[in-house]
N, CA, C and O of each residue as an XYZ file, in Angstrom:
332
protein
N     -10.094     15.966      6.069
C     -11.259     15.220      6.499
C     -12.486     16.083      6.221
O     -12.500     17.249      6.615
N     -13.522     15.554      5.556
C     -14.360     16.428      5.016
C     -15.891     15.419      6.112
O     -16.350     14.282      6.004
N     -16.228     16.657      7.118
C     -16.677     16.640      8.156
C     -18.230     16.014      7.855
O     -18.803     15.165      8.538
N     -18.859     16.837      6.346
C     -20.114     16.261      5.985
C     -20.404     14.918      5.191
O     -21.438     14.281      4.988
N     -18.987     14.730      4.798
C     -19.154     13.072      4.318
C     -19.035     11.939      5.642
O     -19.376     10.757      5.614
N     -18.456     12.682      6.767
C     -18.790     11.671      8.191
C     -19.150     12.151      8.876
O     -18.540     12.337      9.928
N     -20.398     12.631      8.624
C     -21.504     12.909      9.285
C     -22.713     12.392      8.777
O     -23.782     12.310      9.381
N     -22.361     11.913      7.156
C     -23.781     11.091      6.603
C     -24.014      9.625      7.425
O     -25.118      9.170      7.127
N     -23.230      8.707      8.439
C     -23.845      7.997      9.166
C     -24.425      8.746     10.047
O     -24.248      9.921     10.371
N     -25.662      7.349     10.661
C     -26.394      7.979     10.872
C     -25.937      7.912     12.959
O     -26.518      8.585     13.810
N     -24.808      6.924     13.220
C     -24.323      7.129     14.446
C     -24.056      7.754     14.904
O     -24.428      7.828     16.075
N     -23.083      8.840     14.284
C     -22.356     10.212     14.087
C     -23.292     11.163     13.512
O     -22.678     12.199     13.254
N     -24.473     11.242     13.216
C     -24.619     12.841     12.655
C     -24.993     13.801     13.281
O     -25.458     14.808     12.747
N     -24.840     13.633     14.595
C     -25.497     14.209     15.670
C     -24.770     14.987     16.643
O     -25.095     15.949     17.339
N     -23.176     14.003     16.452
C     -22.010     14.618     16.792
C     -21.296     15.740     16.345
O     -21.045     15.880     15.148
N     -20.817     16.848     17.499
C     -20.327     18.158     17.060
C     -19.017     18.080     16.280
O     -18.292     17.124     16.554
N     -18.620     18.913     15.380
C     -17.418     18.865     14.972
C     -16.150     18.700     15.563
O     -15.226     18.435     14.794
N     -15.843     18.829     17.106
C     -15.024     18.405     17.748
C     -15.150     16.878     18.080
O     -14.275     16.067     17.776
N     -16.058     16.626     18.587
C     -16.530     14.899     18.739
C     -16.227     14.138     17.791
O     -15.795     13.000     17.980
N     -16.502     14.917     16.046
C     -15.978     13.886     15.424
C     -14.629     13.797     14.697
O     -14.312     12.947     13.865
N     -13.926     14.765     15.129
C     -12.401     15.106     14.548
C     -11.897     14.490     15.721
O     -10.826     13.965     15.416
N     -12.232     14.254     17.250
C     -11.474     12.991     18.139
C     -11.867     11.684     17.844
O     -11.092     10.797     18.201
N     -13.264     11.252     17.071
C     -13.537      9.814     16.965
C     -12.803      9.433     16.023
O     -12.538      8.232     15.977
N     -12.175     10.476     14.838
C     -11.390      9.767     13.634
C     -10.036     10.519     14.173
O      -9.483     10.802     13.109
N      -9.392     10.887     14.972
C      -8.165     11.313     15.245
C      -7.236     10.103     15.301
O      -6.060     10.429     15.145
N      -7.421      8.905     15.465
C      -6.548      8.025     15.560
C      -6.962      7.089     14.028
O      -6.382      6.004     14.076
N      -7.503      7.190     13.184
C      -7.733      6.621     12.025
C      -6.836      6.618     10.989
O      -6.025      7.541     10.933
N      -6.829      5.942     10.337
C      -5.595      5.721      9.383
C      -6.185      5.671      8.300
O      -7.106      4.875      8.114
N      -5.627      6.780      7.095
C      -6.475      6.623      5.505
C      -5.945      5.670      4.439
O      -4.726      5.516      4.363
N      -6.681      5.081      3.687
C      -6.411      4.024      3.275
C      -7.069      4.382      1.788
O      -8.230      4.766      1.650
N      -6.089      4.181      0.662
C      -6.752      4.323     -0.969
C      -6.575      2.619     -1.306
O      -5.628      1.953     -0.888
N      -7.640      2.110     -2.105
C      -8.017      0.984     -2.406
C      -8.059      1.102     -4.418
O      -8.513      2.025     -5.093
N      -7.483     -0.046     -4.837
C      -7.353      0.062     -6.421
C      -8.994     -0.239     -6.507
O      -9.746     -0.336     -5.538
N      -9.262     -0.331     -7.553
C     -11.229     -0.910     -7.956
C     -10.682     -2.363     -7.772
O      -9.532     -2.634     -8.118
N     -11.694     -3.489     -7.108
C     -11.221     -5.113     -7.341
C     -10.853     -5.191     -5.841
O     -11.271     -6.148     -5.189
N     -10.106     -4.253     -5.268
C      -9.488     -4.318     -3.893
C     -10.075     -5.406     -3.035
O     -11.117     -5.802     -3.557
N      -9.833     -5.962     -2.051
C     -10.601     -6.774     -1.352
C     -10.677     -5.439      0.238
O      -9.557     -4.930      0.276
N     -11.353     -4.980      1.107
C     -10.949     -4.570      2.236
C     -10.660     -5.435      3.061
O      -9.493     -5.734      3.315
N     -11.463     -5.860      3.496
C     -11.611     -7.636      4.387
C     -12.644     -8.808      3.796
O     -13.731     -8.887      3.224
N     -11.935     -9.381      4.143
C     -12.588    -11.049      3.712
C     -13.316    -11.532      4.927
O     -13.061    -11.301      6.109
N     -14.446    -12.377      4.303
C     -15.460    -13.191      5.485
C     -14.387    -13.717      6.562
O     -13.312    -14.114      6.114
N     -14.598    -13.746      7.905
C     -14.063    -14.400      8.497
C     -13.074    -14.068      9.200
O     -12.803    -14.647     10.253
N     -12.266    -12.906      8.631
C     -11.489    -11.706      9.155
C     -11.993    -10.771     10.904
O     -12.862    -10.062     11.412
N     -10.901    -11.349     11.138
C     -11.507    -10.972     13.166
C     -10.574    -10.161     13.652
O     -10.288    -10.012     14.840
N      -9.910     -9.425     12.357
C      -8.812     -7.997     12.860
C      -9.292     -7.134     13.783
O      -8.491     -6.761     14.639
N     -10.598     -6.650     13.831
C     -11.124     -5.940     14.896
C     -11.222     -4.150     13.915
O     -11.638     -3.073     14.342
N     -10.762     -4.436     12.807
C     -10.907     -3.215     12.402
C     -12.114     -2.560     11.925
O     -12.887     -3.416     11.496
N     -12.697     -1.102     11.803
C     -13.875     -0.330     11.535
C     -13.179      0.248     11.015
O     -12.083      0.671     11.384
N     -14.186      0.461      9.212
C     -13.845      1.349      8.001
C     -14.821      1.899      7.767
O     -15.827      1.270      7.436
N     -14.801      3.265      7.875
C     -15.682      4.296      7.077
C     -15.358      4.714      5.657
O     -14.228      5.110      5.372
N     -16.228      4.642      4.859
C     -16.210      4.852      3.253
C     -15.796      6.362      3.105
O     -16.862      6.771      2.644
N     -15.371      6.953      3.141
C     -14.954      8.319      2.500
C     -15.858      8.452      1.220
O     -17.029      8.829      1.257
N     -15.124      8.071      0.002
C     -15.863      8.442     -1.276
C     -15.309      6.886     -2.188
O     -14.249      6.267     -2.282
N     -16.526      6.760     -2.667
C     -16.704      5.333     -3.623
C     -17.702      4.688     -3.382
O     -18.750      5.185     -2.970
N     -17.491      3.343     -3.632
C     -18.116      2.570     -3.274
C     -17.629      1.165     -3.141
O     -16.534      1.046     -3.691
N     -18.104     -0.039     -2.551
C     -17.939     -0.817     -1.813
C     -18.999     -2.392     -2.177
O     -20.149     -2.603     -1.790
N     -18.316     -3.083     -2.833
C     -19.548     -4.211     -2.671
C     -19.572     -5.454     -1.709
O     -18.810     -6.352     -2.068
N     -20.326     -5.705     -0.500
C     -20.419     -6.604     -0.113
C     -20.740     -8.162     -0.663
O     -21.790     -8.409     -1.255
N     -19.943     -8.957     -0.458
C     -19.975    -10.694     -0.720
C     -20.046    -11.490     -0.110
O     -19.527    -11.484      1.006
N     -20.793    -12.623     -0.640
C     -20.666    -13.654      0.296
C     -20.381    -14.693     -0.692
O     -20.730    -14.536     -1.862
N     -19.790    -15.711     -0.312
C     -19.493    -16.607     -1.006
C     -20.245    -18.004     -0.734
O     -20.473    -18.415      0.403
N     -20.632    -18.737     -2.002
C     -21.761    -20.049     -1.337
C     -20.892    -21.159     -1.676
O     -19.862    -20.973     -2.325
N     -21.255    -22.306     -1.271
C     -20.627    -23.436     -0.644
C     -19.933    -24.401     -2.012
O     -19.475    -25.544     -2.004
N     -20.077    -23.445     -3.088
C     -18.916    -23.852     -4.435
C     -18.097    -22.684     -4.708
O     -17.719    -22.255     -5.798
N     -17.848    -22.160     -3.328
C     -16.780    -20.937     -3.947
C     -17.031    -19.606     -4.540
O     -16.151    -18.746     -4.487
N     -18.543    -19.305     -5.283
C     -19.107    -18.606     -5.680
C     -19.248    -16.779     -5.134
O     -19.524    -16.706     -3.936
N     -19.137    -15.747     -5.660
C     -19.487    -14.997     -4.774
C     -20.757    -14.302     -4.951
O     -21.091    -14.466     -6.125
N     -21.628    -13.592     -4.318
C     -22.250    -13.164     -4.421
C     -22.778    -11.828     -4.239
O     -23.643    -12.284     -3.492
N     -22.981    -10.867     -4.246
C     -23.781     -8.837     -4.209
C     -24.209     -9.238     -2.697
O     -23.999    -10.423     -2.439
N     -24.503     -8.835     -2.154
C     -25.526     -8.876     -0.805
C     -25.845     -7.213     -0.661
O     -26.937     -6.800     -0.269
N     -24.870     -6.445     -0.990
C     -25.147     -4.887     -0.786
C     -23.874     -4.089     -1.713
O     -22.710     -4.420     -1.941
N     -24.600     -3.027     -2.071
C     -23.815     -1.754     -2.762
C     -23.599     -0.822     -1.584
O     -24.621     -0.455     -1.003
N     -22.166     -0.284     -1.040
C     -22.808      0.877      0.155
C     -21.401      1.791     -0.936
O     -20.586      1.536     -1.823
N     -21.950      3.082      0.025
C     -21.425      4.029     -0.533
C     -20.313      5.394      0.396
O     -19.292      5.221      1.061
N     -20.926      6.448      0.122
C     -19.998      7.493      0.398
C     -20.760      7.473      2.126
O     -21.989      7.537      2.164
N     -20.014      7.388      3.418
C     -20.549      7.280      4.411
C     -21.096      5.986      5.194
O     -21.946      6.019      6.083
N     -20.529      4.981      4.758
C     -20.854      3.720      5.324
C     -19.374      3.113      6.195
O     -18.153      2.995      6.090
N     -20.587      2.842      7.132
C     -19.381      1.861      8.621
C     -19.138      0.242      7.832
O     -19.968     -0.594      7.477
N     -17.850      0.250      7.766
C     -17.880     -1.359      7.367
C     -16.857     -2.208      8.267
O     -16.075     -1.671      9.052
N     -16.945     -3.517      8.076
C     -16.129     -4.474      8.764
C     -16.366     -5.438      8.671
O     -17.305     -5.613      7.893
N     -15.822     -6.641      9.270
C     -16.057     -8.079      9.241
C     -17.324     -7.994      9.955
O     -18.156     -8.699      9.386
N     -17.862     -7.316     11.135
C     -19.015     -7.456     12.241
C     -20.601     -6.725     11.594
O     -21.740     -6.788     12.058
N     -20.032     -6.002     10.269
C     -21.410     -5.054      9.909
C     -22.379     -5.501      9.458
O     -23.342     -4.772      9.218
């Protein structure tokens, strides 16, 4: 766990290195192919993903199925169905 890539949010950067090796102590790491989906609109798993390293494009889809960019996030971003 590389402490300064979760510390670039800005919820956490304030937190000591013990604070944040217990907030991700129960986290589970996850490698994603490129294309991956993480979660889909509408998805109410309850889960919170922090970006490690990559990147991530947010979508939305319009009312012919379409998808759309809404955001690029990157190395240090909170994501989820709620973000």
């Amino acid at each position: 766990m590389d402490l300064n890539i979760l510390r670039k949010h800005p919820l956490i950067s304030d937190f000591s290195d013990g604070e944040i090796i217990d907030l991700f102590a129960s986290a589970t790491e996850q490698h994603l192919s490129p294309g991956a989906f993480l979660c889909k609109e509408g998805d109410r798993d309850g889960h919170l993903y922090f970006l490690v390293h990559g990147e991530v494009e947010v979508t939305k889809k319009d009312a012919t199925g379409n998808a759309h960019v809404l955001a690029t996030v990157g190395d240090g971003a909170l994501l989820g169905e709620l973000s």
